[in-house]
N, C-alpha and C positions, 0 to 999 in steps of 0.2 A: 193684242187679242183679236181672234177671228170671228166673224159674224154669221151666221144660216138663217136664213127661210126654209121654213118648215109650209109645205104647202097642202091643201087636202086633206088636214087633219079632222079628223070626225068632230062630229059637234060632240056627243058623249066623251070623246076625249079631253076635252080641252075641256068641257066642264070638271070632270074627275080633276082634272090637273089644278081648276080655278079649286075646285074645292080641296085637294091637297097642300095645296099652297095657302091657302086661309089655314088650316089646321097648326101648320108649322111656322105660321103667320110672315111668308114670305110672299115676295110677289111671283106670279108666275112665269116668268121669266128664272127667276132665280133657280125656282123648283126644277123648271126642264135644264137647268145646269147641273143642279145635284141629281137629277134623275140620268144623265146623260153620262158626266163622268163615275158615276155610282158602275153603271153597265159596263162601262170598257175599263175597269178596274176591277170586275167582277171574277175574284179569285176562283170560283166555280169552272170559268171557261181555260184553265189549265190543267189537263191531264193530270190524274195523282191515282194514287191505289186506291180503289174501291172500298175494303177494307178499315181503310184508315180515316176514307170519307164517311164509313157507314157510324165509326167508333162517334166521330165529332157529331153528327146530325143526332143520333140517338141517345148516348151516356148522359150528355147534358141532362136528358130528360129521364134519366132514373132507372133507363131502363140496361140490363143486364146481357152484354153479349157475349154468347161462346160459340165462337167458331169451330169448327168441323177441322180436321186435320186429312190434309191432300192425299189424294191415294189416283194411284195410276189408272189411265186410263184400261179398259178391257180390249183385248184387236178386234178390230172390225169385224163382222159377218163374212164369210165367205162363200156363199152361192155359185162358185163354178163346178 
């Protein structure tokens, strides 16, 4: 396993952190493990349809979506 120093972390952070790791009653150490690989596991930072992200974030919560169906763009203005 490999080791970091974290250097210049704000005092507010490292409190936040003391206190989220008291909540989930781990040490904080731990915490900045699970916070660290939580992040670069963060299925978010992989491109996907819009769409399909909007179904997942919203339905959950009841609420109702109807999409609009595609229609071509109009041509440009032309000004010459």
């Amino acid at each position: 396993m490999a080791s970091i120093t974290i250097r210049n972390l704000d005092n507010d952070v490292k409190k936040r952190l003391r206190v989220r790791a008291a909540q989930y009653h781990r040490s904080m150490e731990e915490e900045a493990r699970i916070i660290l690989r939580d992040a670069v596991n963060d299925r978010r930072a992989v491109p996907r349809d819009l769409a399909k992200f909007t179904r997942e974030c919203f339905v959950p919560l009841g609420v109702e979506l109807k999409f609009l169906a595609r229609v071509a763009m109009r041509e440009p203005l032309n000004f010459s």
